[in-house]
N, C-alpha and C positions, 0 to 999 in steps of 0.2 A: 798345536803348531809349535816346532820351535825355535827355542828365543834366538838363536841363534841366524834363522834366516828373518825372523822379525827386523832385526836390527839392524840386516843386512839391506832389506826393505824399505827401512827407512832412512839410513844412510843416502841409498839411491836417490830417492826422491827430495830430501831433505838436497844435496846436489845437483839435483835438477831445478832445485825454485832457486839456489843461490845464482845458477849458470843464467836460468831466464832472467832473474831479478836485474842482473848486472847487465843485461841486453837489454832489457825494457831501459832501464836509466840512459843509456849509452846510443838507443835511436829514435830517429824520429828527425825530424826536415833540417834541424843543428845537429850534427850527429858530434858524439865524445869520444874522443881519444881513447886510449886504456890508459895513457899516462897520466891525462889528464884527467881521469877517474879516478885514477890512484894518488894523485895529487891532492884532488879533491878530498879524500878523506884523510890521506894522512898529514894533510898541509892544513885544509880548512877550505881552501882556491883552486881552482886550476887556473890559474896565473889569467884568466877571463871573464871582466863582474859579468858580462852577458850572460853565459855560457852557469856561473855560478848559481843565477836568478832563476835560470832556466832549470837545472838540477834539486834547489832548493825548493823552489814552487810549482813545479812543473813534474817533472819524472819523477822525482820523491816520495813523492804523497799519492800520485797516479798508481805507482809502483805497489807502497805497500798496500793501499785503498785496495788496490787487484789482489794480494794476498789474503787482508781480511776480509773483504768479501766472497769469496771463492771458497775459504773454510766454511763461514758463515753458512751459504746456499749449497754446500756438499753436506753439512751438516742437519741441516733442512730438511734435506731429500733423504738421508736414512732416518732421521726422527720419523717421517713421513710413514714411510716406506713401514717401519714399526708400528706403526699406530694400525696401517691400512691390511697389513700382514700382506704386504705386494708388491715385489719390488718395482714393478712401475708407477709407483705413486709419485709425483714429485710437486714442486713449489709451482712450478711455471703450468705444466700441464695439467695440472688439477684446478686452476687457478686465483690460487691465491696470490701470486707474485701480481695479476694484472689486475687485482683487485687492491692491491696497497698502489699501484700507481694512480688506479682509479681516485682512490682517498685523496692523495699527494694531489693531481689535478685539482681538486673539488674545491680542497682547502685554498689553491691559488686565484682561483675564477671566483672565489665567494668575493675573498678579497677584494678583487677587482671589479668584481659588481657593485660593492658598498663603495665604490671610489676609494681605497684606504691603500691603494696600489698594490706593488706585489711583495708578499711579505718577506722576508728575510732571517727570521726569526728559525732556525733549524730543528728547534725542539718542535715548533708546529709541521713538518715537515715528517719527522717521528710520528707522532701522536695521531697524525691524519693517514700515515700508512698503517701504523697498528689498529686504527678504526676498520679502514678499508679491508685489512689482512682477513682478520676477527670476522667479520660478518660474511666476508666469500667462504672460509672455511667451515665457517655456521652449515651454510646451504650446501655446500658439502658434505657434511658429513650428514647433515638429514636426508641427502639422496643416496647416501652410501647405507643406509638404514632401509628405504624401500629398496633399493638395487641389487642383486647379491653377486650379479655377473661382471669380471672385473672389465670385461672388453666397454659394455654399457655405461660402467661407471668413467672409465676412462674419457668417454667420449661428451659424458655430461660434464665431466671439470673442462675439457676442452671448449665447450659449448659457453658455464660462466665464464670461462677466460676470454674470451670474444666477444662474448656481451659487453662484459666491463672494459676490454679493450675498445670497442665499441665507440662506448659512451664517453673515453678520457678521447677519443678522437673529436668527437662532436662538440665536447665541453673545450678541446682545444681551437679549435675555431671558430666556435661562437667569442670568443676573444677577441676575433678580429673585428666585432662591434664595440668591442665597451669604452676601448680607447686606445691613447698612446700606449699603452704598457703589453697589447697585443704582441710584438715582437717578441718579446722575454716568452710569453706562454707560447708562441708556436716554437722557441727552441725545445720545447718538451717533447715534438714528434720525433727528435731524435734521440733523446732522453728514454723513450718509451721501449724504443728497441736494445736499449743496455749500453750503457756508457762509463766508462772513468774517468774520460776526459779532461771531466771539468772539475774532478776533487779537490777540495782545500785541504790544510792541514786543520783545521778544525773538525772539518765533516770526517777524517779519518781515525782522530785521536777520539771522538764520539762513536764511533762503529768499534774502532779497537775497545772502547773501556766496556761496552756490552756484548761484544762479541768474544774476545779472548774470555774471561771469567764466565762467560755462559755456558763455551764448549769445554773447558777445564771442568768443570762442576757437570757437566752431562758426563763426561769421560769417567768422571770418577765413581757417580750415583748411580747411572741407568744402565750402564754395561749389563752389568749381570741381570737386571730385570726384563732389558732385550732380549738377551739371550732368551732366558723361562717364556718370555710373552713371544717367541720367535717359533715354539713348539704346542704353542695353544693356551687359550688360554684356563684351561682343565687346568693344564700340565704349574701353569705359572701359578694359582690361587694354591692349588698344594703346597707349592714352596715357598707360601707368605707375599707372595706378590698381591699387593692392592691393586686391583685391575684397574677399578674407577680412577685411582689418585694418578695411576700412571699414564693415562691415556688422556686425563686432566692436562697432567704436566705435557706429557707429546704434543699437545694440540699448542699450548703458551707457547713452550720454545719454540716450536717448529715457524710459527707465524709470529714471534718478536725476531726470531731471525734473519726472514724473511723480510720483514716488513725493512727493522732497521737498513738493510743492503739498498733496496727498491727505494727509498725515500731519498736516496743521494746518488742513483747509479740507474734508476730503470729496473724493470723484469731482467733478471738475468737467466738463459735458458740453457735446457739442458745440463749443469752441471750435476743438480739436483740427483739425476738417473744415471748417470753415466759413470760416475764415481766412484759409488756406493758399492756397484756392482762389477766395477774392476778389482775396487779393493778386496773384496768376498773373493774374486778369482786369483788374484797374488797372491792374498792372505791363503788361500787354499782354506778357508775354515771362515763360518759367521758369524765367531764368538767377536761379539761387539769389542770387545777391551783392547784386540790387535786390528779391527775394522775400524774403529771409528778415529784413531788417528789415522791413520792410512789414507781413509775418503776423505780428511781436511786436507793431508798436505798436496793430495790427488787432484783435489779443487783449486786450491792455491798457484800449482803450477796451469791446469788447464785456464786458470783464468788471465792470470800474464801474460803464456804464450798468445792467449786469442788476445787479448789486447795489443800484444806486438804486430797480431795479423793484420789488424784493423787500422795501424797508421800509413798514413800517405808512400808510396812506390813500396810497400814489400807486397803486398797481392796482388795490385795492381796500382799501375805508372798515375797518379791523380795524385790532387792536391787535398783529395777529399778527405773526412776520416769515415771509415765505414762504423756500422752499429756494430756492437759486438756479438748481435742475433747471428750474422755473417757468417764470421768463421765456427761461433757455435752451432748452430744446425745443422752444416755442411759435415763437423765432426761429431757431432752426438746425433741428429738423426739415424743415420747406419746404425750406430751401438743400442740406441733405442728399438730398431725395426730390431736387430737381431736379439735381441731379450726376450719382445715378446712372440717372436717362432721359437727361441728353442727355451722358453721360461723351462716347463718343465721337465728337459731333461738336465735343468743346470739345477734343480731341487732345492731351490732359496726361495 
């Protein structure tokens, strides 16, 4: 590939999350001015403390939460996608995303069983979706070991993903016995479908300090060993590639990535697959080094825009906010169906 439309690549889309970013901050039921956006940043104010509280606490941290996450879980799906040698592998459809929600529940409802209410503490939050992550991917990959057919295995991570989803449904309303604190846990069915809603600036600068240095350091280490392990893995052990160590590492990132997103946002779906596999077709080439920024900044912007889709009157006239499942399905279902009809005449 060359660097030349590389950059032209990334310029584009690098433009594209600036133009959504400044829309996501700028709507929603108060909508901002452009002056008064511009005020905002070059002032400190936009001459309105409402309007400032709202930018600062509100759009801000929603905004970039929807950047780092959408890297995060694009980065996810082509670890994945590496590991599985398939490009339909992904976070949500294999399921591991609804097994870290699963965690996420459990840890809340424990809580609230021993009366100790509901806990607030964000690193357990972490910690209970990387339990949850770990042990869905566990049972995956031991079915991906008896299975060799990707259609069957597809449909068995679909099958955990529903179980586990499942059971965060049932453990969410059995809440509604344990006591007052029931309300808090049934905001979680909306949580489960994918949210950014509700991000703090804590919950973001926590995603950002694991997410940014994790995809830097995959960027820089795995490139080339994708690549080799993307032609077999014969082809990779000839050229020093550790197979074990590497497909060790694929399984860690791929489900601390995941998990960290899911433990403050829900299952987030379809970015995982949709991404991966655009940027393979821009990129015109699968060498990971110009793929795998490509699929972050691909994420980044799909996941803004679908969160702009999801507020109140832009898809529809309500007061409501929709899950971010919403607009994602509706745009990655398609992309998905068409992968796996024409997987193999697209040769990735």
């Amino acid at each position: 590939m060359k660097i030349k439309r590389y950059l032209v690549i990334i310029s584009i889309l690098s433009l594209l999350l600036i133009v959504s970013s400044i829309y996501s901050i700028k709507l929603g039921t108060i909508p901002i001015k452009n002056k008064e956006l511009v005020d905002y940043f070059i002032k400190g104010t936009t001459g309105n403390q409402i309007k400032d509280r709202i930018i600062f606490y509100l759009r801000l941290p929603r905004t970039i939460g929807a950047v780092v996450a959408g890297i995060a879980i694009a980065l996810a799906g082509i670890l994945m996608q590496g590991y599985f040698r398939n490009p339909l592998a992904d976070p949500y459809l294999m399921g591991v995303a609804s097994g870290a929600s699963l965690g996420v529940v459990l840890y809340i409802f424990t809580y609230m069983l021993f009366k100790l209410g509901i806990p607030h503490n964000i690193y357990g939050f972490i910690i209970a979706a990387y339990i949850g992550a770990f042990i869905t991917m566990f049972i995956v990959i031991n079915i991906a070991r008896v299975v060799k057919q990707v259609s069957t295995l597809l449909i068995c991570g679909l099958m955990i993903g529903s179980i586990a989803a499942g059971f965060s449904t049932i453990v969410i309303y059995l809440g509604d016995y344990i006591g007052e604190e029931n309300s808090n846990l049934s905001s979680f069915l909306m949580w489960e479908m994918g949210s950014v809603n509700n991000l703090t600036w804590d919950m973001v600068v926590i995603m950002a300090l694991i997410i940014i240095p994790l995809s830097i350091l995959t960027h820089i280490f795995l490139s080339k060993k994708l690549d080799a392990n993307l032609l077999g893995e014969k082809y990779a052990i000839s050229v020093g590639v550790d197979i074990k160590s590497l497909r060790m590492w694929l399984i860690i990132l791929s489900c601390v990535l995941t998990a960290t997103v899911v433990a403050f946002t829900g299952p987030i779906a379809f970015i995982g697959i949709t991404c991966p596999i655009l940027a393979r077709m821009i990129c015109g080439t699968s060498k990971h080094i110009y793929v795998i920024p490509t699929t972050m900044l691909l994420g980044a912007v799909f996941l803004v825009v679908a969160d702009i889709l999801t507020r109140p009157g832009v898809l529809i006239s309500s007061t409501n906010v929709l899950p971010l499942l919403c607009p994602l399905s509706i745009i990655g279902s398609p992309i998905a169906i068409l992968i796996y009809l024409k997987i193999r005449k697209m040769g990735i």
